[in-house]
One Martini backbone bead per residue (centre of mass of N, CA, C, O) as a GRO file, in nm:
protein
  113
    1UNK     BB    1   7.567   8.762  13.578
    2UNK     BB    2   7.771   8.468  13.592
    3UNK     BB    3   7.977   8.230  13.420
    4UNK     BB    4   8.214   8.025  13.517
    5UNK     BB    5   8.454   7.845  13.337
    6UNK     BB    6   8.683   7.563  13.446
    7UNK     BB    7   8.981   7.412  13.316
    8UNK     BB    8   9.145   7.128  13.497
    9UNK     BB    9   9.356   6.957  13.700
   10UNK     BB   10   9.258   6.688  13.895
   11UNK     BB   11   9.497   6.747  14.110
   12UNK     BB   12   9.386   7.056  14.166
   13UNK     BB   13   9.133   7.066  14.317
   14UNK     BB   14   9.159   7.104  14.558
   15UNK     BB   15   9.307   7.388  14.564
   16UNK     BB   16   9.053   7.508  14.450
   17UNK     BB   17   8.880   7.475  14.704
   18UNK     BB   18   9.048   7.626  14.906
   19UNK     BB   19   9.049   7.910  14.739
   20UNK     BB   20   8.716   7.934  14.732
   21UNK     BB   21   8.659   7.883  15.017
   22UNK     BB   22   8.838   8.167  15.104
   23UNK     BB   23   8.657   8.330  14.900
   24UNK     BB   24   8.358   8.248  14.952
   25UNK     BB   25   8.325   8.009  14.757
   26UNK     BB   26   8.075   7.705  14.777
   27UNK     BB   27   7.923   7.686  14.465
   28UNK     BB   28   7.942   7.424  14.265
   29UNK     BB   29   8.028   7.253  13.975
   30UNK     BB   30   8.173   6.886  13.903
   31UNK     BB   31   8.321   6.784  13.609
   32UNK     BB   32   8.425   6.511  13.404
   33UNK     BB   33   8.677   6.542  13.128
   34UNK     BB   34   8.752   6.529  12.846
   35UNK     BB   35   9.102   6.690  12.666
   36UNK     BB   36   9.254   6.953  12.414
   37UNK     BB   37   9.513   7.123  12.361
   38UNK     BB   38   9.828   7.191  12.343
   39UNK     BB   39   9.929   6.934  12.463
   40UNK     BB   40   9.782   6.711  12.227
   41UNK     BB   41   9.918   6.495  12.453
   42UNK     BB   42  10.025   6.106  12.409
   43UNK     BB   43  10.244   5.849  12.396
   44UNK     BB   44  10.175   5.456  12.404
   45UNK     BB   45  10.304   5.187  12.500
   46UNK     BB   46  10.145   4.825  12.458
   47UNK     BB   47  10.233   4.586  12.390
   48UNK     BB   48  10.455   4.716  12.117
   49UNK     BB   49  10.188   4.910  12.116
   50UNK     BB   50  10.082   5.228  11.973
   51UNK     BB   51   9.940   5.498  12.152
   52UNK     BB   52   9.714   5.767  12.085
   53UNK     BB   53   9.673   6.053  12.313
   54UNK     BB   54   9.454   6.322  12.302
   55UNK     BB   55   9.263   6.280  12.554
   56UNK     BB   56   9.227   6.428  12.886
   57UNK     BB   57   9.231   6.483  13.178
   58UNK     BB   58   8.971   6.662  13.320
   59UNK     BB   59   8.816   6.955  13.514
   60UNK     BB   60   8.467   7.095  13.542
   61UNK     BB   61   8.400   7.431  13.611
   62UNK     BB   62   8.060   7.545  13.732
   63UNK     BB   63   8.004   7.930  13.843
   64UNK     BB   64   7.767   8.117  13.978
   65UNK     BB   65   7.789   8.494  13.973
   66UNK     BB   66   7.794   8.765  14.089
   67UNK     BB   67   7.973   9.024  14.000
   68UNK     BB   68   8.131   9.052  14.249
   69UNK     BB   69   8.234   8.771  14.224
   70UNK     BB   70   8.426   8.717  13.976
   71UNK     BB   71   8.720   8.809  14.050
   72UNK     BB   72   8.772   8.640  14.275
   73UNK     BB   73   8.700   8.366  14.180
   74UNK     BB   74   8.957   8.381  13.983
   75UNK     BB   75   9.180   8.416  14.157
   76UNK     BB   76   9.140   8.118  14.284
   77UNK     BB   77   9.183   7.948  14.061
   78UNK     BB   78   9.453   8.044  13.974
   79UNK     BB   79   9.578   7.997  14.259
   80UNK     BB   80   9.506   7.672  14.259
   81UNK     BB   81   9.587   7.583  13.931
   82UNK     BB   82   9.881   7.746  13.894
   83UNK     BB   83  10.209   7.594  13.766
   84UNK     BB   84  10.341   7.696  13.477
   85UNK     BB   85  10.255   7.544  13.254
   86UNK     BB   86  10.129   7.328  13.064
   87UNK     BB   87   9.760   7.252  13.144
   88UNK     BB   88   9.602   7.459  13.350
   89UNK     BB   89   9.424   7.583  13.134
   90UNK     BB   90   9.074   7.718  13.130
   91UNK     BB   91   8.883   8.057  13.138
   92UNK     BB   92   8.527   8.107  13.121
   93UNK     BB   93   8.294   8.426  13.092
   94UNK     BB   94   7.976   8.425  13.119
   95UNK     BB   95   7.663   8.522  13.036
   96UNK     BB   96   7.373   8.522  13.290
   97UNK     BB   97   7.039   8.605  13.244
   98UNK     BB   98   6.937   8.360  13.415
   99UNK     BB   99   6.794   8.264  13.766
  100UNK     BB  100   6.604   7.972  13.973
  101UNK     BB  101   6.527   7.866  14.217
  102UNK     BB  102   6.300   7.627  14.308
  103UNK     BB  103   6.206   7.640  14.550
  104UNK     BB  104   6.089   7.938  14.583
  105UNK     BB  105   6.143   8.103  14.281
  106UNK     BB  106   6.360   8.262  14.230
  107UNK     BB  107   6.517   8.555  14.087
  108UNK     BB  108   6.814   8.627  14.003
  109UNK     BB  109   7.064   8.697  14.206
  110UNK     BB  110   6.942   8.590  14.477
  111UNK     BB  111   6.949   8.264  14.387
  112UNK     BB  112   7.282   8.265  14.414
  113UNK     BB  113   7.365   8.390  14.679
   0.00000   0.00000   0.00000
């Protein structure tokens, strides 16, 4: 079992759920987040006094799957959040040892569904 995080651009959101949706990952937790990369920010001027922006709007996804679906998984996320530019985000798979479905009491795979 993995955990897959990955941070993306909030306006691919739609496009990442379209491409997950289509390799059959319906499952996901989704979560606004401020953050910054390679990309550093931006700077804006309001009322002739500049603001330095470092953290930016990103999107965290995060997806327990079982092993066979790490793949197809990243290639969905891969698939709907690459732009080809800088800020496309970055995905992250963690191993998960455990996980427990609360309503059944299941644990491991099973769980995950």
């Amino acid at each position: 079992m993995k955990l897959i995080i990955a941070m993306i651009q909030p306006h691919k959101l739609p496009d990442v759920k379209k491409a997950l949706f289509a390799a059959d990952v319906h499952k996901m937790t989704v979560t606004n987040v401020l953050g910054c990369g390679q990309q550093k920010g931006f700077s804006e001027t309001y009322r002739g006094v500049v603001h330095e922006i470092n953290l930016l709007k990103k999107v965290r996804l995060e997806i327990a799957v079982n092993d066979n679906f790490v793949d197809v998984t990243v290639a969905a996320i891969v698939k709907g959040a690459k732009t080809g530019k800088i800020g496309d985000g970055k995905i992250f798979i963690l191993d998960l040892p455990e996980c427990i479905r609360i309503r059944t009491e299941e644990k491991g795979s099973v769980a995950i569904g």
